[in-house]
N, C-alpha and C positions, 0 to 999 in steps of 0.2 A: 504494500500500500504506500510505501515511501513514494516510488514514481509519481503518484497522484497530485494534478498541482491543487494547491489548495491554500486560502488567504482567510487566517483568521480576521472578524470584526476590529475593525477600525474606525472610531468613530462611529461617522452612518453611514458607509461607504458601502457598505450591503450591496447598490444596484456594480458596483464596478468588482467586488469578490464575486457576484455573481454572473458575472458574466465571462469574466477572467477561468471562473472553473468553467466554467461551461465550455469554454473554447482550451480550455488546459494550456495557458501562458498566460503570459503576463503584460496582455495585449491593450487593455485598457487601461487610464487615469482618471484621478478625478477632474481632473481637466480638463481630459481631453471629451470626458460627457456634459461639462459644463459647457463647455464649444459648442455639442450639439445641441443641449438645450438652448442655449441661448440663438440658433441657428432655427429652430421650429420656434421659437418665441418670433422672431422678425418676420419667419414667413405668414406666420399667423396673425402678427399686426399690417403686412402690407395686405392680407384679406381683409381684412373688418375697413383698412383706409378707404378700402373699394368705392363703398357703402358711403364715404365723406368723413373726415376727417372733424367735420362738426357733429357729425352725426349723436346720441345720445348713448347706441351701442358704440362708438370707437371711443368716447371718453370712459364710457362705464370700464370697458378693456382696458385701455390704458391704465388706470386706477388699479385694478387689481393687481398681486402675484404673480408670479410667472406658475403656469398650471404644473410646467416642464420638470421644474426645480426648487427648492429650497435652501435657505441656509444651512439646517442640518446637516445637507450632504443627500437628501433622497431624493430621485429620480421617475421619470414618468416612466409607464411603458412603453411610450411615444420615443424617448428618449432611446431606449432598450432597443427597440424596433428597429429605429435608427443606425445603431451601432452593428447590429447584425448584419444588415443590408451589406456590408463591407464585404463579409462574408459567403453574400446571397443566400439566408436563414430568416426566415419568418417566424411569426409568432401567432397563433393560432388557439384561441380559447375553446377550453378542452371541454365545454359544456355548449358548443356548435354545433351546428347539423353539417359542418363539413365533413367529407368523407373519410378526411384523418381522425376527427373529432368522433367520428361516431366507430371507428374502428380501435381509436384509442379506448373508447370507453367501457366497448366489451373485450380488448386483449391490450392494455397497458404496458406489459413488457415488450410488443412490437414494436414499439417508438424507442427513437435513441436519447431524448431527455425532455427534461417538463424545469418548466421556469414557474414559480410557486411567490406570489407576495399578499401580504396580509398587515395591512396599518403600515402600511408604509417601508416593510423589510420585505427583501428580493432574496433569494435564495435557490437552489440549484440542484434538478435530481438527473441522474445521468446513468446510462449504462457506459462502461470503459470493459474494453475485453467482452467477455459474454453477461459479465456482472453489473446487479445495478448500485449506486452511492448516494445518500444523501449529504452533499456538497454544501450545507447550510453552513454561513461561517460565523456563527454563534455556539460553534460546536467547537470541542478543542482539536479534533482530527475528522476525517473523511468515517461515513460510517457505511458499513456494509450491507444490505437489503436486499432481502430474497423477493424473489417474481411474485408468489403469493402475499408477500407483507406488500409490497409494493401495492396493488391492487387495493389490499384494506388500506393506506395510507392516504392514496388519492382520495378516498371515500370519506378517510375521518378530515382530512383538509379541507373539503368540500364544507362538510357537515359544522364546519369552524367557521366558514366564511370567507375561507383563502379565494385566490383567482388564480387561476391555472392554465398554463399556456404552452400548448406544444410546441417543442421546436421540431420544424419543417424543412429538409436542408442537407448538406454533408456537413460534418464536421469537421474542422480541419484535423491532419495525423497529427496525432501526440504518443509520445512515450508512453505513455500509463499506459497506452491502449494495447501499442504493441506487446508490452510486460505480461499485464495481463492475459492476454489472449497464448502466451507459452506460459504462465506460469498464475494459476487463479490465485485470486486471495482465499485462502482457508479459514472461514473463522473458528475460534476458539473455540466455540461449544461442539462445532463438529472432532473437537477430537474424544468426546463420549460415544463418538460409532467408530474408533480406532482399538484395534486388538488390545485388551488389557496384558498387562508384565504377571506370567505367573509370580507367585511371592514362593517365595522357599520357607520350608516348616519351620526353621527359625525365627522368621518375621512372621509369620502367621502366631506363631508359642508369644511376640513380643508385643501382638497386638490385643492375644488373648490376655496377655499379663497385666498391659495397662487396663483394658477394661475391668477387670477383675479385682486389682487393686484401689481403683476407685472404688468399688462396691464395698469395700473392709474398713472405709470411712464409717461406715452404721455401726463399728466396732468400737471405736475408738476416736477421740478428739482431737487426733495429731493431725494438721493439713497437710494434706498431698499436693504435692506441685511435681504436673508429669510435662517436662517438657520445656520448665519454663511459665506454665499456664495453671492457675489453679485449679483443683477439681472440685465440684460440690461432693456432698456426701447424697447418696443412694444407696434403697433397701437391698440385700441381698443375701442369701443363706452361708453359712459356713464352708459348704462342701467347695462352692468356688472358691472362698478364700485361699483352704488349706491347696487345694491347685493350683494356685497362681504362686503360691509361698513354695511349693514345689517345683515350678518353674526355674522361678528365681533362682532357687539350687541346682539347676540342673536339674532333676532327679528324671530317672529314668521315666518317658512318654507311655510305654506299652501298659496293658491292663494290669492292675496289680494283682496280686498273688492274695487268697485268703488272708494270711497273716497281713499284710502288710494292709487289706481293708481292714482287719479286725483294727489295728494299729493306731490308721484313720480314726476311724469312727471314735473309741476310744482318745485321740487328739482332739477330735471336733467335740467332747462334752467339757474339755478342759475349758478356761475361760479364758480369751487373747488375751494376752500380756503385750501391753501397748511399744513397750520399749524392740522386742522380738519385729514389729511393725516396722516398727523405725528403722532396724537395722538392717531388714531385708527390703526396704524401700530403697536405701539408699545405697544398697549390695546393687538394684538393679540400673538405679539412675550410674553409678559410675562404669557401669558394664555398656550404657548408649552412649560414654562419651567416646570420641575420636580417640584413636590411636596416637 
């Protein structure tokens, strides 16, 4: 995901991080859309002068904002529009009866990105490679979205009030694309469908020990700290105790011999001796530390 270009929030510059991802470089400024804005501001007032320049609509225009732009730094779609045309890229609202519009709406992953603003913040969903991202730069990195989430996302955006606009167009080659496309992003949760590490009987005896010896808290009011981390105290019978204390020792794993249950059993009616706790706790803490 390194390859990915991507421009955290700055200021309110939202419509030039978004467009920047979208086109994957570092193609726009806030400048250089203030240019355009202010370039659809004059075209827009030499129409209204059409009309007379005393007119009641070219003073009322005049008088106003520029629709284009703000001091904050946000951006029309007008602007956005603008910028793309560079590229020959349209922008196409994704709630139209165009035929992108109505093809995005029943298969969303077929489009190569969606340009998403809401109050005024522009942000950017993109497929790179086969995968799709959400490129919003209120976010600390690029995040990763599957085909299906994708689809419910357009939906709860909708449902917020966002406006939503396809882009229509090639997009220009960028690196991420080609990265990706040899080499996917994996995300993290996917590695719970990866082979688990068998564990060998000794790690298996040292996980049954610490669970165990937590349980020998109900015994006794000495605090166990396994690991660094404290344990609560939890109910548990004797029988596991005396096998976890066994462990610790070593003692032989195979089933025991009559005697050696009589033996048990006979242990188990004894009453723990707190101090015996303590010293095979801490028999096993120094047996986890490093060599």
């Amino acid at each position: 995901m390194e390859t990915i270009f991507f421009e955290k929030q700055e200021g309110s510059l939202c419509a030039q991080h978004c467009l920047n991802a979208l086109l994957q470089g570092p193609y726009f400024t806030a400048v250089d859309l203030a240019t355009l804005a202010n370039n659809l501001d004059e075209a827009e007032r030499q129409r209204m002068a059409e009309s007379g320049v005393d007119s009641d609509e070219y003073r009322h225009f005049i008088e106003q904002p520029s629709g284009n732009m703000d001091d904050s730094g946000f951006f029309s779609v007008q602007v956005l529009s603008q910028a793309l045309q560079v590229w020959s890229l349209d922008l196409i609202p994704y709630n139209s009866q165009q035929p992108e519009a109505l093809l995005a709406q029943g298969a969303p992953q077929t489009m190569q990105a969606y340009v998403c603003n809401y109050r005024e913040h522009w942000f950017t969903l993109r497929k790179i490679g086969h995968q799709w991202f959400n490129l919003n730069s209120v976010q600390s990195h690029p995040s990763h979205i599957t085909e299906t989430y994708l689809s419910l996302y357009l939906k709860q955006l909708q449902q917020e009030g966002y406006s939503i606009f396809i882009v229509r167009g090639t997009l220009p080659e960028c690196v991420a694309d080609e990265a990706l496309l040899l080499n996917p992003y994996v995300p993290s949760s996917s590695s719970t469908n990866a082979p688990r590490r068998v564990r060998s009987q000794s790690e298996e005896e040292d996980e049954e020990l610490k669970r165990v010896l937590q349980m020998s808290l109900e015994e006794t009011d000495i605090p166990l700290v396994v690991e660094g981390v404290p344990v609560q105290k939890s109910s548990s019978g004797d029988s596991d105790l005396q096998r976890a204390l066994a462990l610790s020792l070593g003692a032989d794993k195979t089933e025991p011999s009559p005697d050696a249950a009589g033996a048990q059993q006979q242990q188990q009616q004894q009453p723990l001796d707190p101090e015996e706790v303590r010293r095979k706790r801490l028999a096993y803490l120094d047996k986890q530390k490093p060599e």
